[in-house]
KETORGU-322948 format. One record per residue (C-alpha): x, y, z; residue in one letter. Coordinates in steps of 0.25 Angstrom, whole numbers, plus 5000, padded with zeros to 4 digits. Each point is the difference from the previous one (the first is absolute). Example, Ala and Ser with C-alpha at 12.3 -4.5 7.8 and 13.67 -1.06 7.14 Angstrom:
! KETORGU-322948
504949825031A;500650144998S;
This chain:
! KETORGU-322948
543455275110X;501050124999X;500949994988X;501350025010X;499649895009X;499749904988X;501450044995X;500549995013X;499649865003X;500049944987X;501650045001X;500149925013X;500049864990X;501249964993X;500550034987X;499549874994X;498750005005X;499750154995X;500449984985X;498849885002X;498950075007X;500350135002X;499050064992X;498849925004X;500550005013X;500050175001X;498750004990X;499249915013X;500550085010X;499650144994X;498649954997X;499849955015X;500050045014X;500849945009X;500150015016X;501049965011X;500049864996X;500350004987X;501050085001X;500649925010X;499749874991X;500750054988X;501350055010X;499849855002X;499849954986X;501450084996X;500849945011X;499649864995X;500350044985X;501550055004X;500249865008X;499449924989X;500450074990X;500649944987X;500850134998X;501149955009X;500849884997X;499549875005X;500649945013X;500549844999X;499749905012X;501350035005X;499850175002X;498549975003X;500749915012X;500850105004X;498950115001X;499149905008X;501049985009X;500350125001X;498650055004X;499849865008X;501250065010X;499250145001X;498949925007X;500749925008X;501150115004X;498650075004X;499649895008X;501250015009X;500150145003X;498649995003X;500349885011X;501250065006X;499650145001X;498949935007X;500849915008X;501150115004X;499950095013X;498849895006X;499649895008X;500349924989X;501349995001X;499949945014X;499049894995X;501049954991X;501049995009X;499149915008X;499649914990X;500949924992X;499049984987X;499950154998X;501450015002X;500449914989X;499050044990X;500450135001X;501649975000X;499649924988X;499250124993X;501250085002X;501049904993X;499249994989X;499650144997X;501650045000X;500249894990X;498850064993X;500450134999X;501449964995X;499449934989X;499150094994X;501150105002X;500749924991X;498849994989X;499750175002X;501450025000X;500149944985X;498850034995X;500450165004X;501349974996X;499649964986X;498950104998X;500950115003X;501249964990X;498849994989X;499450135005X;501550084999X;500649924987X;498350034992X;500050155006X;498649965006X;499750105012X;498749945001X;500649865006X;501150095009X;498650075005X;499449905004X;501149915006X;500150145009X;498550005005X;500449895013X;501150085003X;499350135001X;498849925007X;500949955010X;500550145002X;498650065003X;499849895010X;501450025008X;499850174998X;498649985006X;500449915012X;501250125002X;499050105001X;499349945008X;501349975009X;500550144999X;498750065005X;499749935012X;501550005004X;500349874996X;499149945010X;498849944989X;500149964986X;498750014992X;499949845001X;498649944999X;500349905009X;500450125011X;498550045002X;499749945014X;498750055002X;500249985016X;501349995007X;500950084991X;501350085005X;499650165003X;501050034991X;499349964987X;499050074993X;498650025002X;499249864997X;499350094989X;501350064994X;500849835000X;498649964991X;500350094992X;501349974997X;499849865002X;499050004990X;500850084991X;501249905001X;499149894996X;499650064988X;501150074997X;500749855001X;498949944993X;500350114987X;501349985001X;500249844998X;498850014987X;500650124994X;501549905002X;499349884995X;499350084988X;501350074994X;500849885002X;499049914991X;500150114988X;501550015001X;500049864998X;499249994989X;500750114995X;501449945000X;500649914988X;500749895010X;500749964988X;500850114999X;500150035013X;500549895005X;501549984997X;501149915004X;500150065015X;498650015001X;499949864996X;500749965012X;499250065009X;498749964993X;500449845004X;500150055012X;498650055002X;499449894992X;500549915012X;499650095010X;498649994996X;499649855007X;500550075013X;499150104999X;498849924998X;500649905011X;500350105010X;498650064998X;499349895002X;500949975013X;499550155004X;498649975000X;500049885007X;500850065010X;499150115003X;498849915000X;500649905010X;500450145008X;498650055001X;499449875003X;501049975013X;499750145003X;498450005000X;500249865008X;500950055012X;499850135000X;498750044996X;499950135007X;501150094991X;499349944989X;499150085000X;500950115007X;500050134992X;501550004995X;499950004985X;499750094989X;499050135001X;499849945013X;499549874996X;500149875008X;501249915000X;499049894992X;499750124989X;501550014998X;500249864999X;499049984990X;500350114992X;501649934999X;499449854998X;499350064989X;501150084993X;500749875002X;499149924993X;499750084990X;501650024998X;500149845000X;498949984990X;500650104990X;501549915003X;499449874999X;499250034988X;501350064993X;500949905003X;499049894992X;499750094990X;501850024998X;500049835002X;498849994989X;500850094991X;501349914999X;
């Protein structure tokens, strides 16, 4: 292999793990030839070392909590864009109206996701709020860079949807759930062009919320809690410490409710089950099995974290 691209990708481990194995490590490569895939295995390999790295400081039950939650909300905040873009500007809204299960299930899902996303606004909220008093009062830039990276995600996301706004007149936004392979508006698009940009919104999203999830895991590990948290931090760390059965609650609530939801709706209305309303064009069903699944994996990450906190004291 070239002597740039081993120093290249040996450079892509962290600091900890190249005074160990640096050496033998560029040594293997030089001597090999390596294609595609192993390239792409030790991209792989490198991202797992900076998770897992000891370099960074290690995280207690507490922060490791707040982290899981944290990513336990992604999926389920996921979940419920996915089932009301699906369920906005369609029949479904209709069918709900007329049947009194659906209804309250998805009342239900509505409460409990408002109180979700207030809790775990409380937990972000802290966490950010400490890892940014830490990063400022230690000089470290790293941490204040990666706090930035949601931010700047979430702007790449809204400028994308603008674009696509300011394009067609306001008339379409790049949505993947605006594909409508038959039926759709003269206005839009092409059905090619809205794949496209449908697909490119999902990815796009998809980048977004791993690149969020990464760089807030390293500026955790990266933080000293015990510096950062002073006398008004400390306030508001009670507060997210209680905040956290809600979540796990209120999750679980979530999931049930979009469970009962897509059972009533199979049973009494079996046609707009299978209605193509949902994402890249998929059916209702698809939709709601891609949100039951976010849900449960959320509620599985919320159940096991709140045992693990209860285990701990």
């Amino acid at each position: 292999m070239n002597r740039h691209l081993v120093d290249a990708l040996t450079q892509l481990y962290p600091a900890s793990w190249r005074r160990r194995y640096a050496a033998e490590f560029s040594a293997f490569l030089e001597e090999s030839t390596c294609g595609i895939r192993d390239v792409a295995d030790i991209l792989w390999s490198a991202l797992r070392e900076h998770l897992l790295s000891k370099g960074g400081r290690e995280m207690n039950r507490s922060q490791h909590a707040s982290g899981s939650l944290a990513f336990s909300f992604l999926a389920a905040l996921a979940a419920g864009i996915n089932l009301v873009m699906t369920v906005d500007d369609s029949p479904l809204i209709d069918a709900m109206r007329s049947h009194m299960g659906m209804s309250v299930a998805w009342n239900l899902l509505a409460g409990a996701a408002v109180l979700s996303g207030i809790g775990v606004l409380s937990i972000v909220f802290s966490l950010y709020r400490s890892m940014h008093f830490y990063a400022r009062r230690a000089g470290r830039r790293d941490i204040i860079a990666l706090l930035s990276v949601p931010f700047i995600g979430a702007g790449a996301l809204l400028l994308w949807v603008a674009c696509g706004l300011a394009y067609t007149g306001g008339r379409w936004a790049a949505s993947p759930w605006a594909i409508l392979g038959g039926g759709a508006p003269s206005s839009w698009p092409s059905l090619h062009a809205r794949w496209i940009c449908g697909i490119i919104s999902v990815v796009l999203s998809i980048t977004v919320a791993i690149a969020s999830v990464i760089s807030v895991h390293l500026a955790i590990r990266r933080t000293d809690f015990e510096l950062a948290n002073g006398t008004a931090l400390r306030k508001r760390r009670v507060l997210a410490e209680l905040a956290k059965p809600l979540v796990v609650l209120c999750t679980v609530v979530m999931f049930l409710s979009v469970l009962t939801w897509g059972l009533a709706l199979q049973r009494s209305v079996p046609s707009l089950f299978r209605q193509h309303v949902g994402l890249l064009d998929g059916t209702a069903a698809t939709s709601w099995v891609i949100s039951l699944s976010l849900l449960g994996l959320a509620s599985a990450i919320c159940i096991r974290t709140n045992l693990n906190l209860k285990n701990a004291h």
